[in-house]
C-alpha positions in Angstrom: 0.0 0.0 0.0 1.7 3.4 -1.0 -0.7 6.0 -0.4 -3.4 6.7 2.4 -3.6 8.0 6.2 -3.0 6.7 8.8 -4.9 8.3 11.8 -5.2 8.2 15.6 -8.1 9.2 18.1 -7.7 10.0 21.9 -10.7 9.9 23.6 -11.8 12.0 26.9 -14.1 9.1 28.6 -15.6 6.0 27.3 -17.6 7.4 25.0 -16.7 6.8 21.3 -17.8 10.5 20.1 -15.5 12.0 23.1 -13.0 12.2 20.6 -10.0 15.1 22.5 -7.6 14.9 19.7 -6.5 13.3 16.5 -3.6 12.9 14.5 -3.5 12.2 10.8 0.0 11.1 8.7 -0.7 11.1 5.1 1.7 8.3 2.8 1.7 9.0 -0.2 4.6 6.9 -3.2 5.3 4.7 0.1 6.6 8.0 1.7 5.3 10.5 4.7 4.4 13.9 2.9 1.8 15.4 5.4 0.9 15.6 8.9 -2.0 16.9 11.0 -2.6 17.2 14.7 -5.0 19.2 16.5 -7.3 18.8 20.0 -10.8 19.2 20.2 -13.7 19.9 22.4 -15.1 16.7 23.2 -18.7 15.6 23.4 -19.8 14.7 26.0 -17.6 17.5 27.4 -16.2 15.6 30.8 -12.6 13.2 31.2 -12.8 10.4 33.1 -10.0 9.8 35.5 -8.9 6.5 33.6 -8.7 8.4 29.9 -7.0 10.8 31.3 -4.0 9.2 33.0 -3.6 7.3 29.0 -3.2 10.3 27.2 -2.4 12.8 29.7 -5.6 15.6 28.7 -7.9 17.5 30.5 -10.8 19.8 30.2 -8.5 22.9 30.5 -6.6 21.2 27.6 -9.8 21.3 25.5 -11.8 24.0 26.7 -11.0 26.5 23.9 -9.9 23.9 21.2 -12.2 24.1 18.2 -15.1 21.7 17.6 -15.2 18.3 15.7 -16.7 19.8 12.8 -14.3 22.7 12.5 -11.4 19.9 12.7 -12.8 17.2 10.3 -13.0 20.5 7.7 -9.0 20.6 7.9 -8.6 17.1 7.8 -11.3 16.4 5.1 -8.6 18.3 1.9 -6.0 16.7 3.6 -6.9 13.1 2.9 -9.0 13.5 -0.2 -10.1 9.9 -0.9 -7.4 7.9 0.8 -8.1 5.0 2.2 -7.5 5.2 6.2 -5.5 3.5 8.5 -5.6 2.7 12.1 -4.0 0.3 14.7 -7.1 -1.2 15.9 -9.5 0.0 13.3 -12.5 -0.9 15.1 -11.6 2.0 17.8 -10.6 4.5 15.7 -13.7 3.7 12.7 -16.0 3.8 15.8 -15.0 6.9 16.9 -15.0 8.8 13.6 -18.6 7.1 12.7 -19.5 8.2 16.3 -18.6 11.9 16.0 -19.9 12.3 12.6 -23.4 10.9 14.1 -23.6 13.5 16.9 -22.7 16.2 15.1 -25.1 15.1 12.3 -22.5 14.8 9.8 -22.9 12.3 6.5 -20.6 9.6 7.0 -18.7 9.2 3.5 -17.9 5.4 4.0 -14.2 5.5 4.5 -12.0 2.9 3.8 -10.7 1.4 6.5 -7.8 -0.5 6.9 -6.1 -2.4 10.3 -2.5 -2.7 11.5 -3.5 -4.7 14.5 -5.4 -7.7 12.9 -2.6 -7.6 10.0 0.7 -7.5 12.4 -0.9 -10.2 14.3 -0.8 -12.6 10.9 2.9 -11.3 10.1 4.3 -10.7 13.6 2.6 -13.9 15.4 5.3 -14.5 17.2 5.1 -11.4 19.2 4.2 -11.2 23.1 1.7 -9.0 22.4 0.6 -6.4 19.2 0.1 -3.3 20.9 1.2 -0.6 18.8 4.4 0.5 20.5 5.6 -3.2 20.2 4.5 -3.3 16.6 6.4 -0.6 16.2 9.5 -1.5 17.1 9.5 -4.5 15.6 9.6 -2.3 12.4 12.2 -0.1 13.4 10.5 2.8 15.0 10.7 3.7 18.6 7.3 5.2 19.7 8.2 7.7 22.2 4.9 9.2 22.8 2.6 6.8 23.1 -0.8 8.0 23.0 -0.3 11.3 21.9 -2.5 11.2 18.7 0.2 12.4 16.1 2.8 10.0 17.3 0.4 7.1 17.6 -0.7 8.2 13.9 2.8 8.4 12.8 4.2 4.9 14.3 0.7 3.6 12.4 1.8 4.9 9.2 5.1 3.4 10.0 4.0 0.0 10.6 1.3 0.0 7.7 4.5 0.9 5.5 6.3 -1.9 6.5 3.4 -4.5 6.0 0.1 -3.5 4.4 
């Protein structure tokens, strides 16, 4: 696979539409051209004490970032018809589907691709496939795990090395 996004969601509670921040690496000829982070308000607008100590956010982080709307309408040029990427799809698809619902946004269908259900076919000899251990097993040390950029970028890493 040599062009699409790879893209990463935090999440303020348990919530699927409490997306905080995202982060979106674009590929594009095999190679990382593009990059897009930004937080945003949540909704519902409260953090949980458990999200929080993952990711490191809170309300005062988010309390004057722009809404999901406002966000998606940067990230919508930037990925123009690229299929997506995500470690764990199922999260990440669930919270974009989620967000677009409460805001009352038309869901364009995405394409959806997973870097978890692949690595564990290629790397099944692996402990475990969370995506810091993923990564590293194709060459890139994840320093910042679950800050939304980094987590998109070691994504679009991995997906480089085996989609």
């Amino acid at each position: 696979m040599e062009n699409f996004a790879a893209i990463d969601f935090e999440t303020a509670n348990f919530e699927r539409s409490s997306v905080c921040s995202v982060g979106v690496v674009v590929v594009r000829d095999g190679e990382i051209v593009d990059s897009f982070y930004s937080l945003i308000q949540p909704e519902p607008n409260y953090y949980n004490y458990r999200c929080r100590m993952v990711h490191g956010l809170s309300r005062s982080d988010t309390d004057c970032a722009p809404v999901f709307p406002e966000v998606w309408s940067r990230i919508e040029p930037l990925i123009g018809g690229l299929p997506l990427v995500a470690h764990n799809k199922s999260f990440d698809e669930g919270c974009l589907k989620a967000v677009f619902r409460v805001y009352g946004m038309d869901y364009p269908d995405y394409e959806f691709y997973d870097t978890l259900s692949r690595s564990r076919r290629v790397f099944h000899y692996l402990d475990n496939h969370q995506l810091q251990t993923v990564a590293a097993e194709c060459g890139y040390n994840l320093a910042a795990h679950h800050h939304a950029l980094a987590d998109a970028e070691a994504c679009a890493w991995i997906a480089r090395e085996i989609l």
